[in-house]
C-alpha positions as CSV (number, residue, x, y, z in Angstrom):
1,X,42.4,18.7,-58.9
2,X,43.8,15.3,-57.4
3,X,45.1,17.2,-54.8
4,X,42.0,18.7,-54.2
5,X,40.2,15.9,-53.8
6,X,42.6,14.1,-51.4
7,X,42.3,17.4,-49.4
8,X,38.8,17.3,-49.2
9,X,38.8,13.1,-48.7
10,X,41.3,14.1,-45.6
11,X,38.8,16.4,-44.4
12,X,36.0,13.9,-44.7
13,X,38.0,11.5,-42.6
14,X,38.7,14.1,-39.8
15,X,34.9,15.1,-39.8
16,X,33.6,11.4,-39.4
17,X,36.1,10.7,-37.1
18,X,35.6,14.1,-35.1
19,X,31.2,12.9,-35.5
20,X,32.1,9.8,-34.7
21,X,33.6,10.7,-31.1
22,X,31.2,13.3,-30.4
23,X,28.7,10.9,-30.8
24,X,30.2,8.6,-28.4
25,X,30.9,11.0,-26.1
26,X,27.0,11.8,-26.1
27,X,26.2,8.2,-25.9
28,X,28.1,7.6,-23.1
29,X,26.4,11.0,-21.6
30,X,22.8,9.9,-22.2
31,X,24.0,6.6,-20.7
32,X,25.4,8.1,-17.8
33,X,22.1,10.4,-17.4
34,X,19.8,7.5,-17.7
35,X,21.8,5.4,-15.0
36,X,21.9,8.3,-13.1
37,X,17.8,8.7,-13.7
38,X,17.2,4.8,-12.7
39,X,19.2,5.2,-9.5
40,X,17.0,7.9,-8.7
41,X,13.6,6.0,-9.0
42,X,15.2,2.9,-7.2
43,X,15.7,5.2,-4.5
44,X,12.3,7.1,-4.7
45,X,10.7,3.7,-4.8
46,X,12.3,2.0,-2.3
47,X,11.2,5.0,0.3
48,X,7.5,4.6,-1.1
49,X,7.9,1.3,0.1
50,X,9.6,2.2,3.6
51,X,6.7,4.6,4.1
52,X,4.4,1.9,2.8
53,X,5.4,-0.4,5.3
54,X,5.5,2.2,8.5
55,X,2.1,3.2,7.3
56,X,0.8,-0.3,7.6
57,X,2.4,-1.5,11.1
58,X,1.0,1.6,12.3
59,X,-2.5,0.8,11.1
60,X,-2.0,-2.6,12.4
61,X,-1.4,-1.5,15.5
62,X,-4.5,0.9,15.8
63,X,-6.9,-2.5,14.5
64,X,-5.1,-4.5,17.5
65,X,-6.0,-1.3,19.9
66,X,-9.5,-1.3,18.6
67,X,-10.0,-5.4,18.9
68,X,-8.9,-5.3,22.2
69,X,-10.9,-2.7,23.2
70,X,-14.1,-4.3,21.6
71,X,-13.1,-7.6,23.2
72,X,-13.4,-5.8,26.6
73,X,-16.4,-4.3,25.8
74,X,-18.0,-7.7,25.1
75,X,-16.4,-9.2,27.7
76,X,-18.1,-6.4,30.3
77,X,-21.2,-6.8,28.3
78,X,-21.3,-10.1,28.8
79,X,-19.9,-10.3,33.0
80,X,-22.9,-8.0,33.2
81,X,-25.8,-10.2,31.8
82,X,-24.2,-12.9,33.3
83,X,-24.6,-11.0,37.0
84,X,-28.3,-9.8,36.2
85,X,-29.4,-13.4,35.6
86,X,-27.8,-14.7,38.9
87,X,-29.6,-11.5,40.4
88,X,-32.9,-11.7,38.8
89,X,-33.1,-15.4,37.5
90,X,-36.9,-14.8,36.8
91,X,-37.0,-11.3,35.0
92,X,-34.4,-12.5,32.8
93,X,-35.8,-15.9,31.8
94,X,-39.2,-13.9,31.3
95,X,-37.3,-11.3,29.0
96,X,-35.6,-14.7,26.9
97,X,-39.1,-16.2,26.6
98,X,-41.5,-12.4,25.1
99,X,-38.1,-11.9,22.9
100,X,-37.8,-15.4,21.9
101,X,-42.0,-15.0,21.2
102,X,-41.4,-11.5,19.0
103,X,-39.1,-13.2,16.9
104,X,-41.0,-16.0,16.3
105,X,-44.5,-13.8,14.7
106,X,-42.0,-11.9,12.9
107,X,-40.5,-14.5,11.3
108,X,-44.0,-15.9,10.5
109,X,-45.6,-12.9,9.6
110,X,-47.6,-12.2,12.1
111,X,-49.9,-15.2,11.6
């Protein structure tokens, strides 16, 4: 029976050394998986944030397009009503005056 029981005792050993390395052997797999896994979403992230990046210089660029051209515009705008008042010095103080008389009734309402 002694013998038995060293037997068995012998086989325990083997088995909890055999669990024990097949447990480090998965440890060091689910390690290797979840470094693996992490490299993976540094890698996806830092191309979000490339893209990211291209996408804003590129709408930067299309506000600097649009601002110059609306800065054009005005100045045009402007080099215009600037050459109809040398042209028509009378019409164009008559205009200021009847506008500058609207908005003053209809800020007073119209008393």
């Amino acid at each position: 029976m002694k013998g038995h029981l060293n037997e068995a005792g012998g086989h325990l050993k083997q088995a909890a050394r055999d669990g024990s390395e097949a447990l480090r052997g998965a440890a060091s797999a689910a390690g290797e998986h979840l470094r693996s896994g992490t490299e993976q979403v540094r890698n996806d992230l830092s191309s979000g944030a490339r893209a990211s990046r291209a996408a804003a210089d590129e709408l930067g660029g299309a506000a600097r397009e649009q601002y110059d051209d609306i800065m054009d515009k005005g100045r045009e705008l402007c080099d215009s009503a600037a050459e109809l008042i040398r042209e028509r010095p009378l019409v164009a103080f008559g205009s200021a005056f009847a506008a500058g008389w609207i908005i003053a009734k209809l800020a007073r309402g119209g008393r």
